[in-house]
C-alpha positions as CSV (number, residue, x, y, z in Angstrom):
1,X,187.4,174.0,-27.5
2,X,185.1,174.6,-24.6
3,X,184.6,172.8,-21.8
4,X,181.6,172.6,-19.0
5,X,182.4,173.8,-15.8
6,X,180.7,174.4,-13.2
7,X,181.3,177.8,-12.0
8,X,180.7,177.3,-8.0
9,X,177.6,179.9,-6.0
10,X,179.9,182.0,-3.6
11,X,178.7,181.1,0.1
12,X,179.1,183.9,2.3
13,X,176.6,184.8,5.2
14,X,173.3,186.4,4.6
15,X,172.8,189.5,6.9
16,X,169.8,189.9,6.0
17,X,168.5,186.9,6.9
18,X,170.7,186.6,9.9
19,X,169.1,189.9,10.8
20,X,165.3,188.3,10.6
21,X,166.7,185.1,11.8
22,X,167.8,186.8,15.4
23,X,165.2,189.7,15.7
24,X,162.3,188.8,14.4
25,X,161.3,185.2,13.3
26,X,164.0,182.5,14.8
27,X,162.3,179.8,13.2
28,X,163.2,181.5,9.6
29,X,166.4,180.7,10.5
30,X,165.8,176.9,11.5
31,X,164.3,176.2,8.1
32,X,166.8,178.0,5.9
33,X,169.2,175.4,7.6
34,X,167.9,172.5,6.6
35,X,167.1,174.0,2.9
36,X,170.8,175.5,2.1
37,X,173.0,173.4,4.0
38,X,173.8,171.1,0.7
39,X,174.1,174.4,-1.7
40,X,174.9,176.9,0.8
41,X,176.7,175.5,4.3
42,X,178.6,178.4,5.5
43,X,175.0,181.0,5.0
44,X,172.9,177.9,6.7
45,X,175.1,177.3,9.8
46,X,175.0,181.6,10.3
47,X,171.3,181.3,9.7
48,X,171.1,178.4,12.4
49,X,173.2,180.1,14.8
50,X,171.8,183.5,14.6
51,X,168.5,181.6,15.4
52,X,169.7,179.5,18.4
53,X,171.5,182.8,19.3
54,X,168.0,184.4,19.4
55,X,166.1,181.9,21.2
56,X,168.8,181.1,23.6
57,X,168.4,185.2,24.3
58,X,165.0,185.1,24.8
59,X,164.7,181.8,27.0
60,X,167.6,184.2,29.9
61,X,165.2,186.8,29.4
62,X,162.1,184.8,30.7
63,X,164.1,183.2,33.6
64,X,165.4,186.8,34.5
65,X,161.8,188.0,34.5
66,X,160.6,185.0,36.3
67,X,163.1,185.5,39.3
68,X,162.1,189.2,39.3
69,X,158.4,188.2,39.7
70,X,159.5,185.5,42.4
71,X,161.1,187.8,44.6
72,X,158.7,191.1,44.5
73,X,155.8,187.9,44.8
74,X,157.9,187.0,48.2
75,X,157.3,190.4,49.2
């Protein structure tokens, strides 16, 4: 006799996408959230935080560059 199980996905993070998600396109990252976090929750919330990760990155750069330019403008 069989029965019907349901064999679960396994849910482990994506490097790759992680990967893409920090270095090259942070928004990837945002949208793969809100498509696997029902199917896949552990990949989407390293998918969201390798995005915030990214942008958060990028928004110390700017202000780091900005108080550069300040101070040699002061100059």
């Amino acid at each position: 006799m069989m029965t019907n199980q349901v064999v679960p996905k396994p849910d482990a993070p994506n490097w790759a996408v992680n990967i893409l998600s920090f270095c090259c396109i942070p928004l990837l990252g945002i949208i793969l959230f809100f498509v696997w976090k029902d199917e896949k929750p552990t990949a989407a919330k390293w998918a969201l935080w390798s995005s915030l990760a990214s942008i958060g990155l990028i928004i110390i750069i700017y202000a780091i560059f900005f108080m550069i330019g300040i101070g040699l403008g002061a100059l």
